[in-house]
C-alpha positions as CSV (number, residue, x, y, z in Angstrom):
1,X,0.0,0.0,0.0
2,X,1.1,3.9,-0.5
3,X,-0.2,6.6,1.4
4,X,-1.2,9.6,-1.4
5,X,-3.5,12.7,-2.1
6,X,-6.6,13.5,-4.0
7,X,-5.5,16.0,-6.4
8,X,-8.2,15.8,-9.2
9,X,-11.1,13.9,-10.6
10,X,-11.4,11.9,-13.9
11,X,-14.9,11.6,-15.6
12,X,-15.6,9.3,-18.5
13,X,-18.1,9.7,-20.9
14,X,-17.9,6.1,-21.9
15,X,-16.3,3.1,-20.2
16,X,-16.5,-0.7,-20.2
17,X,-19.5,-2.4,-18.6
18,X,-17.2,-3.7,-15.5
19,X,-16.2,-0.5,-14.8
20,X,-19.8,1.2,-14.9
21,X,-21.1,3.4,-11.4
22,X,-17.3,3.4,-10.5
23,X,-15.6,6.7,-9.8
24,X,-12.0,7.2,-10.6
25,X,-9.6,10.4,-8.7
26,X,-6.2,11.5,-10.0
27,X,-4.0,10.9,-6.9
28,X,-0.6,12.2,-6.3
29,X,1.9,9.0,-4.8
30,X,5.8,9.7,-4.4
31,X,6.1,12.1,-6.8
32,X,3.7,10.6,-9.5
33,X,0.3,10.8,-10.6
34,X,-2.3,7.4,-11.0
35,X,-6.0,7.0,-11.7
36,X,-7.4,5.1,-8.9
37,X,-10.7,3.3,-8.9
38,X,-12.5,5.2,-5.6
39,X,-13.8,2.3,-3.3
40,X,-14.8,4.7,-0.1
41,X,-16.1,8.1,-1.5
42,X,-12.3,10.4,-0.9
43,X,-12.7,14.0,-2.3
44,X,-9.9,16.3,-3.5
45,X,-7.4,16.9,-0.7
46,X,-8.1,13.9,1.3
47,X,-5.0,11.7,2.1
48,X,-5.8,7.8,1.1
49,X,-4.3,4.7,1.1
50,X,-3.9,3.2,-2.4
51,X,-3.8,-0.2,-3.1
52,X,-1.8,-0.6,-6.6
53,X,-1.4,-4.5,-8.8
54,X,-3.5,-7.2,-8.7
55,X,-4.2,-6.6,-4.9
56,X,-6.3,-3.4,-6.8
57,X,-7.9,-5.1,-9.3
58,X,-9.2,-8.0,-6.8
59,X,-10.8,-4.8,-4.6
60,X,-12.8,-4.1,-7.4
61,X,-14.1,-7.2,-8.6
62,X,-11.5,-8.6,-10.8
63,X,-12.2,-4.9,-13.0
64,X,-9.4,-3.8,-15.2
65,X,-7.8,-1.4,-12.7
66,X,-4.0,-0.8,-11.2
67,X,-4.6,1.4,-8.7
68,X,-8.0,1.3,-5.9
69,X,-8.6,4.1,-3.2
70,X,-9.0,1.9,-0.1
71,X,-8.9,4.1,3.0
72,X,-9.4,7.7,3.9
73,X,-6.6,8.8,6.1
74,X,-7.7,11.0,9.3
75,X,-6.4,14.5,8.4
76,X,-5.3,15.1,12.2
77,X,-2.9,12.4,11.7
78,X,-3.6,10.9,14.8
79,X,-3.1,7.2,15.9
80,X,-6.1,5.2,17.5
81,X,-4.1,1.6,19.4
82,X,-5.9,-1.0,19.5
């Protein structure tokens, strides 16, 4: 996994049936930009944890994607133990 940021949106006018209803964000990871397939509803700014491969892919029912928005980071960076 990679921690990133919600930097943009991408909207497609068509798209293959596996990948209809699904919402795809432009998230900035070490340096580089992905598409990620949103799986919990992030917005521009949020931190995320991305899930990239076939780990990505398998989050989103076998769909054709490399990179899945798993987890909305909590923007006071605070850690909850167990």
């Amino acid at each position: 996994m990679k921690i990133g940021k919600v930097v943009g949106a991408v909207w497609a006018t068509r798209k293959a049936q596996c990948l209809q209803g699904q919402t795809f964000l432009v998230v900035e990871s070490e340096g580089a930009q992905v598409v990620a397939a949103d799986q919990v509803g992030a917005g521009v700014g949020d931190r995320v944890l991305l899930a990239t491969g076939t780990v990505a892919s398998r989050f989103c029912m076998e769909a054709p994607v490399d990179a899945a928005v798993v987890g909305i980071l909590d923007p006071e960076g605070r850690h909850v133990s167990p």
